[in-house]
C-alpha positions as CSV (number, residue, x, y, z in Angstrom):
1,X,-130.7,117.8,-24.7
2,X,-133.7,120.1,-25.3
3,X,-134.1,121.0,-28.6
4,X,-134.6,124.9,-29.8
5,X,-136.9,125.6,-31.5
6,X,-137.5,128.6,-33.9
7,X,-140.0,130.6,-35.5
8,X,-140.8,130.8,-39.5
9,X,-139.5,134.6,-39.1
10,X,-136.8,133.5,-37.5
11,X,-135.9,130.7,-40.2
12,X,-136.3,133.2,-42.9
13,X,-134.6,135.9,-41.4
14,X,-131.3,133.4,-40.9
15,X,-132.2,131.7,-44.4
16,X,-131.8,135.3,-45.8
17,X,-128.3,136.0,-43.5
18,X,-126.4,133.1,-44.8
19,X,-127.7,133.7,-48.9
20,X,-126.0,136.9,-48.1
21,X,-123.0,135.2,-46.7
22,X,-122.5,132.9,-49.4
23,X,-123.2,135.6,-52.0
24,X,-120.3,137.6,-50.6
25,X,-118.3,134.6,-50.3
26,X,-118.5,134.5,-53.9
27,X,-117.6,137.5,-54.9
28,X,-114.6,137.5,-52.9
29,X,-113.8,134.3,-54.5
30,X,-114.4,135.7,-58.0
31,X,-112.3,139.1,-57.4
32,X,-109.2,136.8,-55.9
33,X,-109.6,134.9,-59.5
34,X,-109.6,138.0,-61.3
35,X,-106.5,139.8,-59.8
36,X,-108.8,142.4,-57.7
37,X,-107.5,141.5,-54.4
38,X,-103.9,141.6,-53.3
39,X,-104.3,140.5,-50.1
40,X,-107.0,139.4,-47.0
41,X,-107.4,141.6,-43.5
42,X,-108.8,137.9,-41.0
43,X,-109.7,138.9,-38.2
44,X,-109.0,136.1,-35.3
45,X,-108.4,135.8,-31.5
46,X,-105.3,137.5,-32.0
47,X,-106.7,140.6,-33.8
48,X,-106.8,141.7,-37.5
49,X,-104.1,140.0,-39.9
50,X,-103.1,140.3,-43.1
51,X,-103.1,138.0,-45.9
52,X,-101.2,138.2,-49.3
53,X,-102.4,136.7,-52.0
54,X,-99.8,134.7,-55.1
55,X,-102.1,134.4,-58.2
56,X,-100.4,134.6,-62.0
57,X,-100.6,138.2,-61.5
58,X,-97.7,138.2,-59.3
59,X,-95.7,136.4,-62.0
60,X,-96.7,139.1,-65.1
61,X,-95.2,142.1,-62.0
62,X,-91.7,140.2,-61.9
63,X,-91.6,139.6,-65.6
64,X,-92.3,143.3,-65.8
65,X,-90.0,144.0,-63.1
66,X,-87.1,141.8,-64.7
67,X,-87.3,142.8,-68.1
68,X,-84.5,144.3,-70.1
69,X,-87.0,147.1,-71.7
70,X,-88.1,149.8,-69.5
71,X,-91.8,150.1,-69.0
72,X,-94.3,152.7,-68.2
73,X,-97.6,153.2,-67.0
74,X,-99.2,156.7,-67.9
75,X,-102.7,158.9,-67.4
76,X,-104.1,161.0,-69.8
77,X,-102.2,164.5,-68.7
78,X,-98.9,162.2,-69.0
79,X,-98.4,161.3,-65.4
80,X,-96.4,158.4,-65.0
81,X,-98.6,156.0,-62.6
82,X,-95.9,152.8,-63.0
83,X,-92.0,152.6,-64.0
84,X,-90.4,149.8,-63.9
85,X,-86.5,149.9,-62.7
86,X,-84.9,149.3,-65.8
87,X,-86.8,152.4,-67.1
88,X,-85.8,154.6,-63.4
89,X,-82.0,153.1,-64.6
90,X,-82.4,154.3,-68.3
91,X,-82.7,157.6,-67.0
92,X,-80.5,157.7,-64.1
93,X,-83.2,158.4,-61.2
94,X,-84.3,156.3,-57.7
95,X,-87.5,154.4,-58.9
96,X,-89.4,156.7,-56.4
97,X,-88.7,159.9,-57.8
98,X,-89.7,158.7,-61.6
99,X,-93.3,158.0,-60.5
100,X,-95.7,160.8,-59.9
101,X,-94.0,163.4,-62.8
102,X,-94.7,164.3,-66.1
103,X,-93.1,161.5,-68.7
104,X,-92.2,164.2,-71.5
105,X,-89.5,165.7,-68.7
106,X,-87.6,162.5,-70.0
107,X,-87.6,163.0,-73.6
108,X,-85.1,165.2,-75.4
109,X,-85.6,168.3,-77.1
110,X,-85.2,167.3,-80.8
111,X,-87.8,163.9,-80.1
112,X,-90.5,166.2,-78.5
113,X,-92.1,166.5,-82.1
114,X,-92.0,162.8,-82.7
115,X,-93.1,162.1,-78.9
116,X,-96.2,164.2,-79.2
117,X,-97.2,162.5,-82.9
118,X,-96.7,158.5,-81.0
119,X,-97.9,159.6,-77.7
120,X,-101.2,160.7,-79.7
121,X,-101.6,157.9,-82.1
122,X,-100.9,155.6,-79.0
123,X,-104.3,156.6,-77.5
124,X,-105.9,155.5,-80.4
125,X,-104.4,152.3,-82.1
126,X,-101.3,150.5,-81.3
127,X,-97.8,152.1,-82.5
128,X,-94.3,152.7,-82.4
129,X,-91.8,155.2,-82.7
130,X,-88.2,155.7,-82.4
131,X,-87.2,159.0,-79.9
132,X,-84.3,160.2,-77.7
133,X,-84.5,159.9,-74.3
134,X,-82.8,162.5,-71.9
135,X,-82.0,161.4,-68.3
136,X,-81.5,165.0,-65.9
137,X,-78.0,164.6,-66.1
138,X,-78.1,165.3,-70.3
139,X,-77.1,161.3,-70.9
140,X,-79.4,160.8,-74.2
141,X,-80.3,157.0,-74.6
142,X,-82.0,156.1,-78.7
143,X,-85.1,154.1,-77.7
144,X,-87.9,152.3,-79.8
145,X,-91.2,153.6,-77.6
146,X,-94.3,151.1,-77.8
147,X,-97.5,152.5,-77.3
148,X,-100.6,150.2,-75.9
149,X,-103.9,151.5,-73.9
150,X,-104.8,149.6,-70.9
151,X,-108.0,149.7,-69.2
152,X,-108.1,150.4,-65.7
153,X,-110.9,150.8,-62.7
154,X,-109.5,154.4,-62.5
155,X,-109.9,154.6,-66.8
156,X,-108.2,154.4,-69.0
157,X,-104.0,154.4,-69.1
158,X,-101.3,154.4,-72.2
159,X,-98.8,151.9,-71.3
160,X,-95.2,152.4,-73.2
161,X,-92.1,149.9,-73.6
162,X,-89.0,151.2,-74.1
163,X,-86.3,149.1,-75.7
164,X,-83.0,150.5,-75.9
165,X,-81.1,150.9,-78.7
166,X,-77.9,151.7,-78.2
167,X,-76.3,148.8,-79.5
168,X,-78.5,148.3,-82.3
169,X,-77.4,152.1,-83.6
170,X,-73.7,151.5,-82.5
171,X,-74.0,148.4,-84.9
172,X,-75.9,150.1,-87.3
173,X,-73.3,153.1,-87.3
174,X,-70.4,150.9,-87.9
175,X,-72.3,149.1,-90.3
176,X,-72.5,152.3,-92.5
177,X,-69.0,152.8,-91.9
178,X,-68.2,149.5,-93.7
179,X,-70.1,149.8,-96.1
180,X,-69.1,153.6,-96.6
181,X,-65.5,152.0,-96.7
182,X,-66.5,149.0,-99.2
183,X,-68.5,151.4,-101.8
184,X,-65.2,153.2,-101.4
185,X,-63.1,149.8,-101.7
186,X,-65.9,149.5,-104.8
187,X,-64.9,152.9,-105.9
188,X,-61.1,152.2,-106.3
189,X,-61.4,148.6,-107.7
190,X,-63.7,149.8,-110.3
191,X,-61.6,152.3,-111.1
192,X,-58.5,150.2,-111.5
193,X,-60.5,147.9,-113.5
194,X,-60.4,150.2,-115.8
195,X,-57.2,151.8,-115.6
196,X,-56.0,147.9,-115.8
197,X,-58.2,147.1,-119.2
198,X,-56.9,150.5,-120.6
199,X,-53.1,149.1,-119.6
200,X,-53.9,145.4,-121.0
201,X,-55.4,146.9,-124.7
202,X,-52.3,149.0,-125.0
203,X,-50.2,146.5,-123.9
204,X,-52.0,144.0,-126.2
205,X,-51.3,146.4,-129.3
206,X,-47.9,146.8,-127.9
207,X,-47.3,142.8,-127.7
208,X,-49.3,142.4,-131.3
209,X,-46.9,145.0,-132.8
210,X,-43.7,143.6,-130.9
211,X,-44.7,139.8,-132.0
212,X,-45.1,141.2,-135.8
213,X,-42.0,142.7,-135.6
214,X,-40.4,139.6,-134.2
215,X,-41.7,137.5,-136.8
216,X,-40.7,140.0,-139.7
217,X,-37.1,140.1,-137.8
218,X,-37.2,136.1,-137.4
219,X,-38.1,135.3,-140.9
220,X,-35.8,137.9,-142.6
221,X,-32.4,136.7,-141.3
222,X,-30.5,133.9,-142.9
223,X,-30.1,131.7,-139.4
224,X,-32.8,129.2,-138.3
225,X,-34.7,130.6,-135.4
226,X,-37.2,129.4,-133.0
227,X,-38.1,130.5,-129.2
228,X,-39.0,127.2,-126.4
229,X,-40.6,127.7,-123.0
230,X,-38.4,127.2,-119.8
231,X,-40.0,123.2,-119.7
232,X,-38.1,123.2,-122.8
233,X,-41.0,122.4,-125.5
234,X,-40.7,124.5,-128.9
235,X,-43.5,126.9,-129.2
236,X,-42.1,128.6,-132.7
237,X,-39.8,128.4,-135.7
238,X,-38.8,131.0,-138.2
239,X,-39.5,130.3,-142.0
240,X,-36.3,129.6,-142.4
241,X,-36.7,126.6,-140.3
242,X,-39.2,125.2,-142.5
243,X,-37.5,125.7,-146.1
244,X,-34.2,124.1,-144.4
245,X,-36.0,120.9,-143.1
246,X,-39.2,120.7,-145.5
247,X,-41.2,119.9,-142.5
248,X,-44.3,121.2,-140.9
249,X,-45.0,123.0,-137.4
250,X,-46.7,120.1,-136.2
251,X,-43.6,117.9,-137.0
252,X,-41.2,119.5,-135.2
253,X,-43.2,121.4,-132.3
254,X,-42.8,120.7,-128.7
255,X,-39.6,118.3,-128.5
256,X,-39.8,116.9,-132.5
257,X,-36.8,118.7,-133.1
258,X,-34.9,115.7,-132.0
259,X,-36.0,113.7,-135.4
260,X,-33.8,116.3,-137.0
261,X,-30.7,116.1,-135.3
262,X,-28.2,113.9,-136.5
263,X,-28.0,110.7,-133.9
264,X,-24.2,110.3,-133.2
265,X,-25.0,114.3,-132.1
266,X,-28.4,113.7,-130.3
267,X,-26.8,112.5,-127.0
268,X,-24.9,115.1,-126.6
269,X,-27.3,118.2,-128.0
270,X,-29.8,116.5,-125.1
271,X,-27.1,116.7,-122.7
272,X,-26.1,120.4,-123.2
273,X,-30.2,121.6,-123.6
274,X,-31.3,120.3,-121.0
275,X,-28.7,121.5,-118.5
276,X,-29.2,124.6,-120.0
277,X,-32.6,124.5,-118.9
278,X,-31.8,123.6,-115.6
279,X,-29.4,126.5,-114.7
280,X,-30.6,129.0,-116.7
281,X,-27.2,128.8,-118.5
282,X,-26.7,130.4,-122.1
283,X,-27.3,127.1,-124.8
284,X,-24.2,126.9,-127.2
285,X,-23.1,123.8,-129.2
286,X,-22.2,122.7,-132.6
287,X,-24.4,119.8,-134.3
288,X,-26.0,118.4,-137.5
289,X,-29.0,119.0,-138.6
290,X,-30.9,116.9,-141.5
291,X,-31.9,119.7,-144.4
292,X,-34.6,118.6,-146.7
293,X,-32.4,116.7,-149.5
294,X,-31.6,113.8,-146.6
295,X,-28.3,115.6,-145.6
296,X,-26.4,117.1,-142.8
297,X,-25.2,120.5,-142.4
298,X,-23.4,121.8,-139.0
299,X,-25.2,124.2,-137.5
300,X,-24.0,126.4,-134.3
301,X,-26.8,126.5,-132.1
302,X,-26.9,129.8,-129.5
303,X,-30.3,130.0,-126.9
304,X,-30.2,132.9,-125.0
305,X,-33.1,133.1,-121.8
306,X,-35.5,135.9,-121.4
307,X,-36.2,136.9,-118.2
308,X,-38.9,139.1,-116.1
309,X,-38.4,141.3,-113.2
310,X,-38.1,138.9,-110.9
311,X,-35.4,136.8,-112.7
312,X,-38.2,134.2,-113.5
313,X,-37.7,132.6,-117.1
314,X,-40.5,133.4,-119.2
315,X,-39.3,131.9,-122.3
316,X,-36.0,131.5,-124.6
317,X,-34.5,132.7,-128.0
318,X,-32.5,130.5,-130.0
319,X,-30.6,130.7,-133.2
320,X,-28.4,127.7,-135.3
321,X,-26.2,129.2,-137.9
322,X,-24.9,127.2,-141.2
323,X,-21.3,127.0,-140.3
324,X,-20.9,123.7,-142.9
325,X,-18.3,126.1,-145.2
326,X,-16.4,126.7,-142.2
327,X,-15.9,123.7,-140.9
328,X,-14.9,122.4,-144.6
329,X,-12.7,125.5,-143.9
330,X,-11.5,124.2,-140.8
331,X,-11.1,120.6,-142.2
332,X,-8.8,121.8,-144.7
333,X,-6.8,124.1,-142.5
334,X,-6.1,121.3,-139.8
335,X,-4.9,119.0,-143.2
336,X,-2.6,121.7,-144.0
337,X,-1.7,122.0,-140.2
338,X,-1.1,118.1,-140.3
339,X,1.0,118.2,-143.4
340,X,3.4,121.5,-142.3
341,X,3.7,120.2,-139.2
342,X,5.0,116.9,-140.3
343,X,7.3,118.1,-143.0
344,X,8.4,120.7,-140.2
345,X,9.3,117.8,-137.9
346,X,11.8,116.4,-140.1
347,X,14.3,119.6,-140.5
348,X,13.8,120.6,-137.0
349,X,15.3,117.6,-135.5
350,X,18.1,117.4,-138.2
351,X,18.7,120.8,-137.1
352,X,18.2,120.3,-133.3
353,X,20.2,117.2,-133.6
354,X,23.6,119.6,-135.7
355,X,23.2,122.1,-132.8
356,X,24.1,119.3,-130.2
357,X,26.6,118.0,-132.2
358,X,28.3,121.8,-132.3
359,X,27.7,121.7,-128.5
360,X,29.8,118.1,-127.5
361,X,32.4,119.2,-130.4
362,X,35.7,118.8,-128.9
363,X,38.6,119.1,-131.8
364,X,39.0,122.4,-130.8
365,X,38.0,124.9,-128.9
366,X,34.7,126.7,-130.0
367,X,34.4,130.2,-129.2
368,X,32.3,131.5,-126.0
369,X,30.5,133.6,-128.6
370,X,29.2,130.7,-131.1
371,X,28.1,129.0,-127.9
372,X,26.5,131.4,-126.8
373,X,24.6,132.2,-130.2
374,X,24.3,127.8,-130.2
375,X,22.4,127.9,-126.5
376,X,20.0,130.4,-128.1
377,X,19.6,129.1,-131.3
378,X,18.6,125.6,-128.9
379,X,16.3,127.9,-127.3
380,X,14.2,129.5,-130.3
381,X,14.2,125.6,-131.7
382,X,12.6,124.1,-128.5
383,X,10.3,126.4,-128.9
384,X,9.4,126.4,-132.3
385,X,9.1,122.2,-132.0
386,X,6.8,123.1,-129.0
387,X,4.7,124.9,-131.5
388,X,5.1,122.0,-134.3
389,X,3.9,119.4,-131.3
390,X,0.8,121.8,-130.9
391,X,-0.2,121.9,-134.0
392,X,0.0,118.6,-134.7
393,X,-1.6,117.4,-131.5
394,X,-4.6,120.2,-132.8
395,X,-4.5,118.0,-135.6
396,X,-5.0,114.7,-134.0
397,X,-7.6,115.8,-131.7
398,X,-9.7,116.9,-134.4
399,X,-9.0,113.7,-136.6
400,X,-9.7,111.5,-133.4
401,X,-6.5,110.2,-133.0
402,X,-4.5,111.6,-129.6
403,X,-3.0,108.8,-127.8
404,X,-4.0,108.1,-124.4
405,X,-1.8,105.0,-123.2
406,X,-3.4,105.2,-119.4
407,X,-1.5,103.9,-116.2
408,X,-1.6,104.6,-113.0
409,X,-0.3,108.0,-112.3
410,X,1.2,109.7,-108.9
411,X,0.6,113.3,-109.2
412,X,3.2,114.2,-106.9
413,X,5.8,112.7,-108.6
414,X,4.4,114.5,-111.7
415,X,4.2,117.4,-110.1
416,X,8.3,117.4,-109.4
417,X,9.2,116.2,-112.1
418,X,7.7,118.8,-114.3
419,X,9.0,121.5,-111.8
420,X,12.6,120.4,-112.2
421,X,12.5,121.2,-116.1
422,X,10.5,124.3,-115.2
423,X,12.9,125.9,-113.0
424,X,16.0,124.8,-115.2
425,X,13.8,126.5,-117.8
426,X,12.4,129.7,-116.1
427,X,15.4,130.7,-113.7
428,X,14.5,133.5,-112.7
429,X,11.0,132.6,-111.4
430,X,9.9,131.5,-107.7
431,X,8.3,128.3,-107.8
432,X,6.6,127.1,-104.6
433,X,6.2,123.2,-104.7
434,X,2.9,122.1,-102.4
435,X,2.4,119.0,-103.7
436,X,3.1,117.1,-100.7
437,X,0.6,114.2,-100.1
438,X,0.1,111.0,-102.4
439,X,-2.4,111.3,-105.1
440,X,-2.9,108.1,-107.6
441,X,-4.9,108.7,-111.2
442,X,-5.6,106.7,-113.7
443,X,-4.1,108.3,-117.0
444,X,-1.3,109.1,-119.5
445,X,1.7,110.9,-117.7
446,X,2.7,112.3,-120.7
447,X,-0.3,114.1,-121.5
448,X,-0.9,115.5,-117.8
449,X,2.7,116.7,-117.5
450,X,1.5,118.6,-120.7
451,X,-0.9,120.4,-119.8
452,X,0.8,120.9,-116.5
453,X,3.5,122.4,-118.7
454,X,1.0,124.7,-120.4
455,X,-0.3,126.1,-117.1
456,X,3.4,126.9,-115.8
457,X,4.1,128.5,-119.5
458,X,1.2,130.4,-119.5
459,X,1.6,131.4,-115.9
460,X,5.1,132.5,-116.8
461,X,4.0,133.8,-120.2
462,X,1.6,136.5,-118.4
463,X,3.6,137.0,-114.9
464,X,6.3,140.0,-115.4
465,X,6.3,141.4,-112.3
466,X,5.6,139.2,-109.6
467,X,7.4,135.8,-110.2
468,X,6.0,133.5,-108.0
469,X,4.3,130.5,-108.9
470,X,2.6,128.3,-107.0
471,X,1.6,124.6,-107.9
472,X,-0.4,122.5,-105.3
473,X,-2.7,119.3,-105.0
474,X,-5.4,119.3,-103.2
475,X,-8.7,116.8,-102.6
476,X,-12.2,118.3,-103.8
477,X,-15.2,116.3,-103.6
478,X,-13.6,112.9,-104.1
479,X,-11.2,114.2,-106.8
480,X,-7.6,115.8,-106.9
481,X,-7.6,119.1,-108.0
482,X,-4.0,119.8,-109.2
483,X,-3.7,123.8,-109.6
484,X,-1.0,126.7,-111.0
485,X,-1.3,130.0,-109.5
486,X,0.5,133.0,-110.6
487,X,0.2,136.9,-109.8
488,X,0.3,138.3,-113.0
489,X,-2.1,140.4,-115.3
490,X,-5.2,138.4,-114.5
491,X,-8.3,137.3,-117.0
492,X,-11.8,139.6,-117.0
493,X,-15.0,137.8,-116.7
494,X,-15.0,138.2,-120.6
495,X,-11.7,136.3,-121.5
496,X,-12.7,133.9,-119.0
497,X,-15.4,133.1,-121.3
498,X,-13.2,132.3,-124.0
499,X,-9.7,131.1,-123.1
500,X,-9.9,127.1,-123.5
501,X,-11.3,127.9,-127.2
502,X,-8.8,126.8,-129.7
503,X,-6.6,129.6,-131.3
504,X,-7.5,132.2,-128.4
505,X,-5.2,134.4,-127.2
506,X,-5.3,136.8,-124.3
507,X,-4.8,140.5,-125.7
508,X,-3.7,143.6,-123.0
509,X,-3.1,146.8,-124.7
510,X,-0.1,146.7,-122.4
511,X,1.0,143.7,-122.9
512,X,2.0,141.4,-125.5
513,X,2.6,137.5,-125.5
514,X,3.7,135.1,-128.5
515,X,2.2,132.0,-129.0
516,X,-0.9,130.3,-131.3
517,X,-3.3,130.0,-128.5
518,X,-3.8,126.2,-128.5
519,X,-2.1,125.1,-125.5
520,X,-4.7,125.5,-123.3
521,X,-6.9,124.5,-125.9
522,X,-5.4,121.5,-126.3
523,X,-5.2,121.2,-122.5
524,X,-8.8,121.1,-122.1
525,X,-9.1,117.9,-124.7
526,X,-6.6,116.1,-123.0
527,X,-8.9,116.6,-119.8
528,X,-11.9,116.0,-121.0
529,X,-10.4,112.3,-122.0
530,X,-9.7,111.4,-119.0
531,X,-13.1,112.2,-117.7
532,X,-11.9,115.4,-115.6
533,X,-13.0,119.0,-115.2
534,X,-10.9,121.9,-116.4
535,X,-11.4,125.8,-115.0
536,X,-9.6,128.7,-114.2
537,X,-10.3,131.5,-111.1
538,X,-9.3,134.7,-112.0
539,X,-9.4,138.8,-111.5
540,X,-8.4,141.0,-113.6
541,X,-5.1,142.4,-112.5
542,X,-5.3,140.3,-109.5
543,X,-3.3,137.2,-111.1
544,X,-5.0,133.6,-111.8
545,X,-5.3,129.8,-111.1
546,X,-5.7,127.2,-113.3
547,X,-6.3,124.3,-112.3
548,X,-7.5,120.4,-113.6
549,X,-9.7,118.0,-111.9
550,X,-9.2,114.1,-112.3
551,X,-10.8,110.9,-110.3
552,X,-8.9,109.6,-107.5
553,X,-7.8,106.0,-108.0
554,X,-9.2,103.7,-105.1
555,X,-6.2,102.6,-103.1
């Protein structure tokens, strides 16, 4: 092939055409680096096409695009050039109709002032500023505006970020609520702070005055005094305490007290204490306590518990009287008891024994009326040896000394044979019998049909209008409970209290009743011997049931 071959002109001239190609070339190259160029018109054999170009600017337009915060692009007569669509949302308008008009036809009335002062700053220097934007509709959206100038081929441009901040105020609202409603809260608890120290000084100088007056009361009195708290330590004695036992606080605080109580009476003062403390129940008992000469004095011991509004025990009161003179007293009256009783025994079964012998005479005929006056006289002189037996068994329960020869016992059998003597006795009275099963015991038959006796007598005793009585066994709890009932005047809750205490009698304004008041006293020893319970049930004019408790006998 023949090579062409060109001129120097024509070298140059082609030189100079590609320098100018390549120089273009560049720039291109360098304006698609730099963002200038979106995109390439290429013209080829199928006519002009158009190229896009990605670069990283793409990326910054769809984080613009995406972004939570609306964002604006405006001139220097407050045009808006660019909006993103979060900002066309914030104010409720198609993209296309935010750009193109005047940015302050978004802000509301009472921001215009503040827009004006950030808008001018924002040409000059960075800032911020919080306004109220105003869609056309009236919808007013708080917003943090962001002012930053951006330098563009057309000039210079303001570009502004708005973050919404509706949830920030809604937060920020309901946090001044709360904290409106804690200083209030603050407020009040200050205020019964003090209304609660005012109350706690006057109650203190109430409580130092009552505890003064306590002590002056406590230490004035003749009894021994001292208060314990519901675990059942000590926490005070009177004086009186001290000059009885010589001792000091520190001796017989807490449970010392014990040291001081004479030890055949220590079992049993533990016994009744603590099951005081346990229910709640009044503390009464009679013991010895060592005085400071090494001897014993009897003492009757009364704790009452003091309660709050709830019925919680806050502490108790307790008191223990000298009652040595009276039982020396007492001593001496059951001696003479003893004694009369005896020497009483002797002329009333002489006597008892001439009225039977009147009775079974048969050498002639004694008249109906000397009968008659014999069958009474019988009468008043079973009953005065009934009262002679009382007194003496009084006697021997004090000294120790009431026989208990136990056997085995079937209460049924006791049960009809007492009733047999009862209705020969008591005629006139309805006695219902419902005793009907087998009930073994270990004890003295004497003794039970005794007290047995005393409930029918004081069932009959205190019965004047209705006169039926009802005796009947019963199991309870692994025990026979053997029970009287009658319908007659009925106990109170009072003389309740009181009517297994020896020499007490029930008193009714309308109604009187003989006797000493021991048999149910007695009664109630004879019980306790054989390990049983003793009680009563019991309204007032609604009649009563006594009834006795014993072990059932493993058969």
């Amino acid at each position: 092939m023949e090579s062409v071959k060109y001129t120097y002109e024509q070298l140059l001239a082609e030189n100079n055409e590609l320098r100018f190609q390549l120089e273009e070339a560049n720039d291109t190259i360098d304006a698609i680096r730099s963002g200038q160029v979106d995109a390439l018109v290429v013209k080829g054999d199928e006519g002009h096409q158009l190229y896009t170009l990605k670069t990283a600017d793409q990326t910054y337009r769809v984080f613009i695009e995406k972004m939570n915060e609306g964002a604006v692009t405006l001139n220097r007569k407050g045009i808006i050039l660019y909006s993103n669509s979060r900002f066309a949302a914030m104010v409720n308008e198609p993209l296309e109709k935010v750009i193109g008009i005047y940015f302050d036809n978004f802000i509301a009335e009472v921001s215009a002032g503040k827009y004006e002062e950030v808008i001018k700053d924002g040409w000059n220097n960075d800032c911020k500023g919080e306004i109220l934007l105003s869609s056309l509709d009236g919808k007013l959206t708080p917003c943090l505006l962001s002012c930053t100038t951006l330098d563009l081929d057309e000039g210079t441009a303001l570009s502004l970020i708005l973050t919404d901040l509706t949830a920030q105020k809604e937060t920020e609202w309901e946090l001044k609520i709360k904290n409106d409603q804690l200083e209030e809260a603050q407020n009040i608890a200050e205020r019964l702070n003090n209304e609660l120290e005012d109350t706690v000084r006057e109650r203190t100088s109430d409580l130092l005055i009552s505890r003064e007056h306590f002590k002056l009361l406590a230490n004035n009195i003749p009894q021994m005094t001292w208060t314990n708290l519901p675990g059942g330590e000590v926490n005070f004695y009177n004086q009186r305490w001290f000059d009885y036992t010589g001792r000091r606080y520190g001796e017989t605080a807490g449970w010392g007290w014990q040291q001081i109580v004479h030890p055949d009476d220590l079992q049993k003062t533990m016994d009744v204490y603590l099951d005081s403390l346990k229910n709640g129940s009044v503390f009464e008992l009679e013991n010895r306590y060592l005085r400071w000469d090494n001897t014993y004095r009897w003492h009757l011991n009364r704790a009452v518990p003091l309660r709050d509004d709830t019925g919680e025990i806050l502490f108790w009161v307790g008191t223990a009287t000298d009652i040595e003179e009276q039982k020396k007293q007492l001593d001496l009256k059951d001696e003479f008891i003893g004694v009369a009783s005896h020497e009483l025994k002797t002329p009333l079964t002489s006597l008892k024994g001439y009225l039977q012998l009147i009775t079974v005479y048969k050498r002639e005929e004694v008249p109906p009326m000397v009968k008659q006056y014999v069958e009474k006289a019988s009468g008043a002189l079973n009953k005065l040896q009934r009262l002679v037996n009382d007194l003496l068994d009084v006697s021997k329960i004090h000294a120790g000394r009431l026989e208990y020869a136990m056997a085995e016992v079937n209460l049924r059998d006791l049960v009809s044979l007492t009733l047999e003597s009862a209705v020969h006795l008591y005629p006139e009275f309805d006695f219902i019998n419902k005793s009907e099963s087998n009930f073994y015991v270990d004890g003295n038959a004497g003794r039970l049909e005794q007290v047995l006796v005393n409930f029918i007598n004081n069932s009959v005793k205190y019965s004047t209008d209705n006169k039926k009585i009802i005796i009947k066994t019963a199991s309870v709890n692994g025990k026979v409970r053997v029970s009287v009932t009658d319908f007659g005047i009925g106990l109170s809750a009072g003389q309740i209290e009181h009517i297994f205490e020896r020499f007490y009698r029930v008193e009714d304004k309308k109604f009187m009743a003989s006797g000493l008041g021991m048999g149910l006293y007695i009664s109630a020893e004879i019980i306790n011997n054989h390990k049983g319970d003793i009680g009563v049930e019991s309204e007032l004019g609604e009649g009563a049931t006594f009834y006795f408790e014993l072990p059932l006998l493993q058969k």
